[in-house]
Biopython code that builds the backbone (N, CA, C, O; Angstrom):
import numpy as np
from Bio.PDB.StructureBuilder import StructureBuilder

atoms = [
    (1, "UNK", "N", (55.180, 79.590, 50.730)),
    (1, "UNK", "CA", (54.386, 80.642, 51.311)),
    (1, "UNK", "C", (54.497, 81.925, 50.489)),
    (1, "UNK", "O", (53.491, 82.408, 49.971)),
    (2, "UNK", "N", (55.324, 82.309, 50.402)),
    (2, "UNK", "CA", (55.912, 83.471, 49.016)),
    (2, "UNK", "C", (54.966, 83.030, 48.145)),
    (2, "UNK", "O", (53.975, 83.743, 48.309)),
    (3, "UNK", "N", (54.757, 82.166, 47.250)),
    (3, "UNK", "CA", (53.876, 82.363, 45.722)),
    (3, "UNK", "C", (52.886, 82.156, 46.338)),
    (3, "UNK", "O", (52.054, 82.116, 45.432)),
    (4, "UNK", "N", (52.218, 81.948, 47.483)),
    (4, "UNK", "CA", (50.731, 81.276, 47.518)),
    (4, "UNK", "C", (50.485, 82.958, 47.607)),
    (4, "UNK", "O", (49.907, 83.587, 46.720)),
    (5, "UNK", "N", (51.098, 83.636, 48.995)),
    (5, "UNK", "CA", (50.414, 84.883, 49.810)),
    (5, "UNK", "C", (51.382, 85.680, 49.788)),
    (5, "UNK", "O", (51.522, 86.566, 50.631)),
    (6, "UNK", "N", (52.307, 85.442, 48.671)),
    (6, "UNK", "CA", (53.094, 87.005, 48.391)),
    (6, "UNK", "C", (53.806, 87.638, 49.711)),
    (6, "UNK", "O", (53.902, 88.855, 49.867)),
    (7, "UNK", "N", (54.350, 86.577, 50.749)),
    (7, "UNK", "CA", (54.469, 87.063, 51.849)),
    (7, "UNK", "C", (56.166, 85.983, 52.298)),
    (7, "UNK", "O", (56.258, 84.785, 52.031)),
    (8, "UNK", "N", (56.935, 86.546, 52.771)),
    (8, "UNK", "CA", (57.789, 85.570, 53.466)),
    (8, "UNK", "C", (57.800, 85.698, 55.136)),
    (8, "UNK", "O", (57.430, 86.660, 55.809)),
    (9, "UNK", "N", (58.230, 84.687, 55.491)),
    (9, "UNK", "CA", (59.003, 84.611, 56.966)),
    (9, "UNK", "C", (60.588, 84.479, 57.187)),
    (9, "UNK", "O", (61.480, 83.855, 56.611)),
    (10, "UNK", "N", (60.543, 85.189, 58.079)),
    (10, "UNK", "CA", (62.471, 84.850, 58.863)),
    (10, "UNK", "C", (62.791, 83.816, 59.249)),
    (10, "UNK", "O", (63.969, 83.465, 59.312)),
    (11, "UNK", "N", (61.415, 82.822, 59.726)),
    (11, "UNK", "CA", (62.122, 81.645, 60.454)),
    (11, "UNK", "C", (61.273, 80.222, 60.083)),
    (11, "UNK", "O", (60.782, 80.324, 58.958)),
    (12, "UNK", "N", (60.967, 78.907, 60.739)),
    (12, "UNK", "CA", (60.114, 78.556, 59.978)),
    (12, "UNK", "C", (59.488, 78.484, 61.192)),
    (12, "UNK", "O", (58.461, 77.854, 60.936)),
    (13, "UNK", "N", (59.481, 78.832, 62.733)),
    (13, "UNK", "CA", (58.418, 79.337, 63.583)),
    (13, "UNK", "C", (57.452, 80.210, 63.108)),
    (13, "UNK", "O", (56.290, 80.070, 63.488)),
    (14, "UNK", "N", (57.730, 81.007, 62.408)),
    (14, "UNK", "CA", (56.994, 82.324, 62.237)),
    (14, "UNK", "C", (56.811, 81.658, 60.926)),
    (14, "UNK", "O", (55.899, 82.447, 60.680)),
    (15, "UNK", "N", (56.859, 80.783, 59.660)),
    (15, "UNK", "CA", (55.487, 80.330, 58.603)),
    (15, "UNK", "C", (55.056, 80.103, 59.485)),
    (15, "UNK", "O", (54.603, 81.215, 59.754)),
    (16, "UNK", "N", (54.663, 79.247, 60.604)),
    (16, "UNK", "CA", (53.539, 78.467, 60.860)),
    (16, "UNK", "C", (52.906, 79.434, 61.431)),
    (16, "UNK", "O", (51.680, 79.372, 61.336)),
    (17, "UNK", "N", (53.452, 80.528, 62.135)),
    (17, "UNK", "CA", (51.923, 81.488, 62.478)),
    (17, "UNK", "C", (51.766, 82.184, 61.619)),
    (17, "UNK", "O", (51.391, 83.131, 62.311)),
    (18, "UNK", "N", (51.714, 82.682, 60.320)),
    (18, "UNK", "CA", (51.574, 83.159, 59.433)),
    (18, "UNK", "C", (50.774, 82.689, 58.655)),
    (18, "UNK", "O", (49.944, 83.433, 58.134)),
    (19, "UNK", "N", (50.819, 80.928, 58.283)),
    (19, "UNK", "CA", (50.202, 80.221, 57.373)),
    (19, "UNK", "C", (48.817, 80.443, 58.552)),
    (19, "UNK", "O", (47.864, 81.057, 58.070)),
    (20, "UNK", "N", (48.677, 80.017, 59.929)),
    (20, "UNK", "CA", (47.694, 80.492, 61.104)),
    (20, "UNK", "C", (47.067, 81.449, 60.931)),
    (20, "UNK", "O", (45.848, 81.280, 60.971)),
    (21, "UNK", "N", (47.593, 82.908, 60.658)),
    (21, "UNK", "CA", (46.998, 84.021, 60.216)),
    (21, "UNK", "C", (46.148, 83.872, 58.758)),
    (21, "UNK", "O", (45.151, 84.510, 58.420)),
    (22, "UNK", "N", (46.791, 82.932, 58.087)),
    (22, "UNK", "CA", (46.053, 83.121, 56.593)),
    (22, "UNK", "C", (44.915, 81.864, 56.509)),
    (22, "UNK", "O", (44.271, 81.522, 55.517)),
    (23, "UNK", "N", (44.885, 81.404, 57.605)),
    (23, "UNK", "CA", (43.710, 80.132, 57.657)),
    (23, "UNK", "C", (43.858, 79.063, 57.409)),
    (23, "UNK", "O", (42.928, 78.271, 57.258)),
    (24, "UNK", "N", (45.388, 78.708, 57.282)),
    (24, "UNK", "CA", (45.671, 77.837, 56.586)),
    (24, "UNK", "C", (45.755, 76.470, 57.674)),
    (24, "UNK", "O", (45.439, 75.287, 57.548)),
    (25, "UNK", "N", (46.112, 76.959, 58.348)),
    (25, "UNK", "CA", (46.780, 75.623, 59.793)),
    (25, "UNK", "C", (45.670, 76.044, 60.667)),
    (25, "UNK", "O", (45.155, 77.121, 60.364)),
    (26, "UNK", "N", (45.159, 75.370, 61.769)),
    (26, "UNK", "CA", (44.527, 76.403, 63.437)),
    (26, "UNK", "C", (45.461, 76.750, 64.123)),
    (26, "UNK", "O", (46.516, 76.129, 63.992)),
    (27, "UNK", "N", (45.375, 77.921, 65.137)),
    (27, "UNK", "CA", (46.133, 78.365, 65.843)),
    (27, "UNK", "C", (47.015, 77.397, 67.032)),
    (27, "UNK", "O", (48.025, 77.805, 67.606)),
    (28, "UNK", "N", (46.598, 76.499, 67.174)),
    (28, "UNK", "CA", (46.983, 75.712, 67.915)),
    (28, "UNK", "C", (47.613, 74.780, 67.443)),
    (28, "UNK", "O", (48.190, 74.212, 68.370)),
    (29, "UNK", "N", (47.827, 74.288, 66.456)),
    (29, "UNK", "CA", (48.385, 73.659, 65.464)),
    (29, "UNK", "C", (49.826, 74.526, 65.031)),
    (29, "UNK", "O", (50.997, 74.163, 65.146)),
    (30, "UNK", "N", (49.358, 75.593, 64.582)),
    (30, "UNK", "CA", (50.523, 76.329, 64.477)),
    (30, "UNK", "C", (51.553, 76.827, 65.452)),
    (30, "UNK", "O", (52.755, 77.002, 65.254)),
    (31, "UNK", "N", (50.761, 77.043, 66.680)),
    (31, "UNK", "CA", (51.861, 77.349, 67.859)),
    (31, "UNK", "C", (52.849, 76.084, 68.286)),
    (31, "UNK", "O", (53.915, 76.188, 68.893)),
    (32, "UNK", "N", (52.219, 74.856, 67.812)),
    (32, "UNK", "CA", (53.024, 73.588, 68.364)),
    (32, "UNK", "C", (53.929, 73.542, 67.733)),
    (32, "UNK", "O", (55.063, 73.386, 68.185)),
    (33, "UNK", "N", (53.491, 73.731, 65.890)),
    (33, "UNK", "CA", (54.515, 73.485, 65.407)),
    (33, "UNK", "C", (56.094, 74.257, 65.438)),
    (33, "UNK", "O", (57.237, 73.828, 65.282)),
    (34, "UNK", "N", (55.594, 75.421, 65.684)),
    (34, "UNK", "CA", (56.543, 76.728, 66.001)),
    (34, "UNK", "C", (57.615, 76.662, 66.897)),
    (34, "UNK", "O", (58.757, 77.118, 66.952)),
    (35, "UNK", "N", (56.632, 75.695, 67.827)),
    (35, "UNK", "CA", (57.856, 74.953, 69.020)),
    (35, "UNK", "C", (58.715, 73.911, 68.912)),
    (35, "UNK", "O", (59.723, 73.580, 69.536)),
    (36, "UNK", "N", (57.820, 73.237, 67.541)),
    (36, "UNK", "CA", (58.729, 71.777, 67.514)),
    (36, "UNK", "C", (60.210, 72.399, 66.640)),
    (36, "UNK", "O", (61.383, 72.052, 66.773)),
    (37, "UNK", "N", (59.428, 73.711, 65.491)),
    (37, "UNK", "CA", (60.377, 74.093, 64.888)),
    (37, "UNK", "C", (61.893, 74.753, 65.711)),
    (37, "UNK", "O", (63.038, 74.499, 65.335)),
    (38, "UNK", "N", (61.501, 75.692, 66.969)),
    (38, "UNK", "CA", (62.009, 76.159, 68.201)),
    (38, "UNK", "C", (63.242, 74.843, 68.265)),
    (38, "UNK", "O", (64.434, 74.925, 67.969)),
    (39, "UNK", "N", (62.483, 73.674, 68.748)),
    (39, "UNK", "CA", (63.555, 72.441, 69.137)),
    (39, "UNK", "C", (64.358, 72.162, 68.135)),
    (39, "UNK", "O", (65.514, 71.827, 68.394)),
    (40, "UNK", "N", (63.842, 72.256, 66.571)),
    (40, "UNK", "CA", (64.644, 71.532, 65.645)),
    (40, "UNK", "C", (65.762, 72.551, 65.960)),
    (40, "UNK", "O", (66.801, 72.144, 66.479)),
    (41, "UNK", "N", (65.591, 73.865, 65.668)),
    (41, "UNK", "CA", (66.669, 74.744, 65.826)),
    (41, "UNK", "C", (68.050, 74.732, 67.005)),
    (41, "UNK", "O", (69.198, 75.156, 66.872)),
    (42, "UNK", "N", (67.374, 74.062, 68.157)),
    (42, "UNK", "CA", (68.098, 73.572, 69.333)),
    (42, "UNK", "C", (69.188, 72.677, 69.224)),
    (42, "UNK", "O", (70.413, 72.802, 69.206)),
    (43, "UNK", "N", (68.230, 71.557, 69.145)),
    (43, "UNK", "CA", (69.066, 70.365, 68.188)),
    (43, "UNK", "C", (69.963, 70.485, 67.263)),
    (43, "UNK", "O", (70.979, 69.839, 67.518)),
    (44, "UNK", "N", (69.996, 71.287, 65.905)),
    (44, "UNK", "CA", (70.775, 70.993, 64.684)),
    (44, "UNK", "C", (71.930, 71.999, 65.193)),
    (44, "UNK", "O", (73.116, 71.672, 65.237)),
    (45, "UNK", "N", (71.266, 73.702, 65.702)),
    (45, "UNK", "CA", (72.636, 74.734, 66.079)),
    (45, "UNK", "C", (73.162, 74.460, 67.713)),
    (45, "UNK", "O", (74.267, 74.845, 68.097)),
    (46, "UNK", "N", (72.305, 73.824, 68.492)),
    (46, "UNK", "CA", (72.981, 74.021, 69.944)),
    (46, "UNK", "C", (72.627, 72.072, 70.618)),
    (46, "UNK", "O", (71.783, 71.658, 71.413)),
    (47, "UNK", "N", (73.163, 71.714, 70.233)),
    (47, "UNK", "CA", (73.085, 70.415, 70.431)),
    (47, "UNK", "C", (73.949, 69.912, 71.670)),
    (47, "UNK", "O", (73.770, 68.967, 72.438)),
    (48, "UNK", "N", (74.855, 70.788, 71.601)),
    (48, "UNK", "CA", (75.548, 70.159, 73.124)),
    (48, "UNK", "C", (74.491, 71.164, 74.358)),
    (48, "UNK", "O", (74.927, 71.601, 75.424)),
    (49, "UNK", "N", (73.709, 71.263, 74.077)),
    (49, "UNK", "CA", (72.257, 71.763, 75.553)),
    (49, "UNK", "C", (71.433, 70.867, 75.772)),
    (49, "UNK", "O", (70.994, 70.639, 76.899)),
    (50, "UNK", "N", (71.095, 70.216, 74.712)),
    (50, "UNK", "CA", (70.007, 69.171, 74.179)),
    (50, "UNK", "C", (69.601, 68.051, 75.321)),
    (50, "UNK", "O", (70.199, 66.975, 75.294)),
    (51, "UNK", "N", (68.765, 68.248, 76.151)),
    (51, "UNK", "CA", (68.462, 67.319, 77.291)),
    (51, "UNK", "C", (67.423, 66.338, 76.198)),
    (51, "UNK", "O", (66.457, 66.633, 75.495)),
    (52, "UNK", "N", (68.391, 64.653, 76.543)),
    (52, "UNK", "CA", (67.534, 63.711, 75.725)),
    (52, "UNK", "C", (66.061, 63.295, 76.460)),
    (52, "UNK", "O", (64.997, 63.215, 75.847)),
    (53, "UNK", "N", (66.189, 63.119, 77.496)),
    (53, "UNK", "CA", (65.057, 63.037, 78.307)),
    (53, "UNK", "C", (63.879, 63.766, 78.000)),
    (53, "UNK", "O", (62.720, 63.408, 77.789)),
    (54, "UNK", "N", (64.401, 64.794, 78.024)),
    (54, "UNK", "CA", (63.015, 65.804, 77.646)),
    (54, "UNK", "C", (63.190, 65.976, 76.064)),
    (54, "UNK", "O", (62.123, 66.276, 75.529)),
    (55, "UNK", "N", (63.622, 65.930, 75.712)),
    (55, "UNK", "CA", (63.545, 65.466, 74.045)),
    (55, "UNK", "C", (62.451, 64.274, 73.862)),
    (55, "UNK", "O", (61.602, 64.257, 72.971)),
    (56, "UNK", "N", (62.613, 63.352, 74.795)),
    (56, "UNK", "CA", (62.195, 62.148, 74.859)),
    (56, "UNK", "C", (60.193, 62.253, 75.378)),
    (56, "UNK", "O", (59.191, 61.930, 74.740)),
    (57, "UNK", "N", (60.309, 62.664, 76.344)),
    (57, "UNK", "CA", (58.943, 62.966, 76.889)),
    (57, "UNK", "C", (58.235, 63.882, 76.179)),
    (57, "UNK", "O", (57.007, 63.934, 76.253)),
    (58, "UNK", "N", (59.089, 64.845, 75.277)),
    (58, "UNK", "CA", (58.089, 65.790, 75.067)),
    (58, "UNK", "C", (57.784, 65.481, 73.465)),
    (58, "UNK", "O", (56.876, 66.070, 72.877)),
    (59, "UNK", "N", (58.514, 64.634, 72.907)),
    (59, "UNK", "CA", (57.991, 64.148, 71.495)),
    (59, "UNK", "C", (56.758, 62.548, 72.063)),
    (59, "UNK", "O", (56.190, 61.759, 71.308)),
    (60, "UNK", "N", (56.736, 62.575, 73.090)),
    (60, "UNK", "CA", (56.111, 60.858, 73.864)),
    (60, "UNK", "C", (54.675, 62.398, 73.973)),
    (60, "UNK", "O", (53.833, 62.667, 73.116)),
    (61, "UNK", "N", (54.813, 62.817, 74.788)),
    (61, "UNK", "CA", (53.566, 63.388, 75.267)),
    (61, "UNK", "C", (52.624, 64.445, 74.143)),
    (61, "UNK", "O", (51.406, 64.513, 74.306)),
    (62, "UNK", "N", (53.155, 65.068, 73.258)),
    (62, "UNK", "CA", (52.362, 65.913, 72.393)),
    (62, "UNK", "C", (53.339, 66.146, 70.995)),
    (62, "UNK", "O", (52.555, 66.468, 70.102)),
    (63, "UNK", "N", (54.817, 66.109, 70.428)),
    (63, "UNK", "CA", (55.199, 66.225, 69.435)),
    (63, "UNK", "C", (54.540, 65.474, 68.357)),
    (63, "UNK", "O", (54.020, 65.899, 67.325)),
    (64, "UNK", "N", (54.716, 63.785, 68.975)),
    (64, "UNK", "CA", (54.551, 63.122, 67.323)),
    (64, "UNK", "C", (52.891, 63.794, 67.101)),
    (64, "UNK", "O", (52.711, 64.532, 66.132)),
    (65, "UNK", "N", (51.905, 63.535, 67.903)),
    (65, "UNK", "CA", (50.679, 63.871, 67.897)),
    (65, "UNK", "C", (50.054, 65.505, 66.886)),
    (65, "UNK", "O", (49.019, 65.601, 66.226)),
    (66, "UNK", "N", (51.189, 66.629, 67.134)),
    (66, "UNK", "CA", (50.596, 67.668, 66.496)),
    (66, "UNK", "C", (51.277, 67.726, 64.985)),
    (66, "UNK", "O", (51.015, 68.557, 64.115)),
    (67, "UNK", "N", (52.350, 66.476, 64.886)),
    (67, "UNK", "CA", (52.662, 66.214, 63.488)),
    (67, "UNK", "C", (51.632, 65.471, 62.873)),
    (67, "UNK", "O", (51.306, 65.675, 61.703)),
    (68, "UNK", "N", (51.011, 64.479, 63.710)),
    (68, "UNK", "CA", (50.006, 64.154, 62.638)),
    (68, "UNK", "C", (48.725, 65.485, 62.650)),
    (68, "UNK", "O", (47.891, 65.485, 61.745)),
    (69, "UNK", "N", (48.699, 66.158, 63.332)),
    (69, "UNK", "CA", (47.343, 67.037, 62.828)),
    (69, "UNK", "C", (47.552, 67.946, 61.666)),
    (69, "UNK", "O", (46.572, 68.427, 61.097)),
    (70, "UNK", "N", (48.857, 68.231, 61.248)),
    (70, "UNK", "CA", (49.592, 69.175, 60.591)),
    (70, "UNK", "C", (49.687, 68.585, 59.249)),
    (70, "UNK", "O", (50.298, 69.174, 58.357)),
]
sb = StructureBuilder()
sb.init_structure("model")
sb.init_model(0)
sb.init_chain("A")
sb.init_seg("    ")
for serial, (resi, resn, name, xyz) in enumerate(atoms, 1):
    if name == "N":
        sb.init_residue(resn, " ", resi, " ")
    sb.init_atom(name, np.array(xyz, "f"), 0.0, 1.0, " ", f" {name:<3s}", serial, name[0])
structure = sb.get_structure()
């Protein structure tokens, strides 16, 4: 994101609304991913919170799906 638009982010929630702002992703696309990014962050730093269930349903109901639009 830096060499394309001379621009960085703090997190990798915030590329995806950024790359959103620059036209790159749709907005809706980008907000999902922001969330999935949200979870990765859950998972890798706070993992003893990590409800598998809903880990489970919520990659079943819309995760894998906005990875393939992405």
């Amino acid at each position: 994101m830096s060499e394309a638009f001379n621009e960085s982010a703090e997190s990798y929630g915030e590329a995806f609304i950024k790359l959103a702002y620059r036209g790159v992703l749709s907005s809706d696309v980008a907000e999902e991913m922001a969330l999935l990014a949200k979870l990765r962050n859950l998972i890798v730093h706070r993992y003893w919170l990590v409800d598998d269930i809903r880990i489970y349903e919520e990659a079943k109901s819309s995760g894998i799906s906005v990875i393939k639009k992405f």
